[in-house]
C-alpha angles and dihedrals in degrees: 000000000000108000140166083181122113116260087248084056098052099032093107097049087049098050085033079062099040084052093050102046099035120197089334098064136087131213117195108179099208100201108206109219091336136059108245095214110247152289127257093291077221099072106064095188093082123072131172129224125184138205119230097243118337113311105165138244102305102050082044098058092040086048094057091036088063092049093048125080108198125117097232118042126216113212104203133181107222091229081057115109113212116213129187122290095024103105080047099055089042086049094052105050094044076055091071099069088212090069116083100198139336138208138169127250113279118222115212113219083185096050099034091227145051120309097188108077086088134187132213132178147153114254123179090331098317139083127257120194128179134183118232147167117273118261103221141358116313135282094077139156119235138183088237137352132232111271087205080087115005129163132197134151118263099245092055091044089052093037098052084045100248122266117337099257083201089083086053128156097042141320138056095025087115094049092052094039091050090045089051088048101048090046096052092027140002153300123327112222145179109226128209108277131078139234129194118236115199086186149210103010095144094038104050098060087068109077130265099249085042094058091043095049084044084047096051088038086065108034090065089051092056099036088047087049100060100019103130135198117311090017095084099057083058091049096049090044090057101039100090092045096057084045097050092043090044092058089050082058130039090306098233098125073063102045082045089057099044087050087051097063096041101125091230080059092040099050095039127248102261117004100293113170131222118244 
């Protein structure tokens, strides 16, 4: 559970999880730049783990993944709300190897309705991915899942090197995660059990034009990474355009470009590896 919220705001996700599991689960609190404070010293299935200054979503959640030692991994936003049966329906499809990862469907308060019937598709060379809701009863298969609740076994997770702490600090980590997943191992689905997301209580106190620029930043990173064959042609066709069309605007597609190819972005932040 990756945080920069205080113990007192992510008490209840912690003990909703704890319900849920029961003596079989484990809880690891990974505190993005601040200690959190800690858990009931009672309760030995939580654990926190800290960052050393903020260092985003990605490291967060590879940071955690190396302190658990489950063999599935739970990747929970802390403004997720867990309900009964979901571990178990997670549990149950990683439990197919054909399947690359699982998660349940993910109830938006903010949206009123499910963001996990996703879309993904190529447009003019990059990618374009939506949160919907989903179209039909779960289980469903789906192009990414929300990384608001996102479940793999560990040995894919280590294999395919975690998320890419190059798309640090937010945004895009679950497409390319997802992407990585669907091309070594299987599907990626949304099973048939909810969760409730309160949403976006880190990201929104960046600005708008700051998310936006962070958002097109990393949407060239992931689109570059699995662009394939003819695609590029297309990308690099359409490259001027969107730039040209960017600087009429706010000129964050551009800044989101420029920070792209930035070589810190370029050679990763701490040593992620590509899948």
């Amino acid at each position: 559970m990756p945080t920069r919220s205080s113990w007192q705001a992510i008490a209840g996700a912690v003990d909703a999880v704890l319900a849920a599991g029961g003596a079989g689960v484990e809880v690891v609190v990974a505190g993005d730049q601040a200690e959190p404070g800690g858990p009931p010293p009672a309760d030995r299935r939580v654990r926190v783990v800290v960052n050393r200054g903020a260092r985003g979503f990605a490291p967060t959640c590879n940071v955690g993944a190396r302190a658990s030692r489950g063999a599935l991994l739970l990747f929970l936003n802390d403004d997720v709300a867990l309900g009964a049966g979901v571990l178990d329906a997670l549990a149950t499809a990683l439990a197919r190897p054909e399947i690359g990862a699982a998660g349940p469907d993910v109830h938006s308060r903010a949206l009123g309705r499910s963001e996990s019937g996703t879309v993904l598709a190529w447009r003019r060379g990059v990618l374009e991915a939506r949160q919907e809701a989903l179209a039909g009863p779960a289980p469903v298969e789906v192009p990414y899942l929300c990384g608001a609740a996102l479940a793999v076994r560990r040995t894919d997770f280590e294999r395919l090197g975690g998320f890419d702490e190059r798309l640090a600090p937010y945004y895009w980590e679950d497409v390319d995660l997802s992407l990585r997943l669907r091309a070594a191992i299987g599907p990626t689905v949304a099973v048939a059990a909810t969760v409730d997301h309160r949403h976006g209580a880190t990201i929104e106190r960046e600005s708008e034009r700051q998310r936006r620029v962070v958002y097109e930043r990393n949407r060239y990173l992931v689109s570059w990474r699995h662009l394939r064959g003819a695609r590029w042609l297309v990308h690099l066709a359409w490259l001027p355009v969107r730039l040209a069309a960017s600087l009429l605007r706010d000129g964050a597609v551009a800044a989101g470009l420029l920070d792209a190819l930035r070589p810190t972005a370029s050679a990763g932040r701490n040593g992620a590896r590509r899948g």
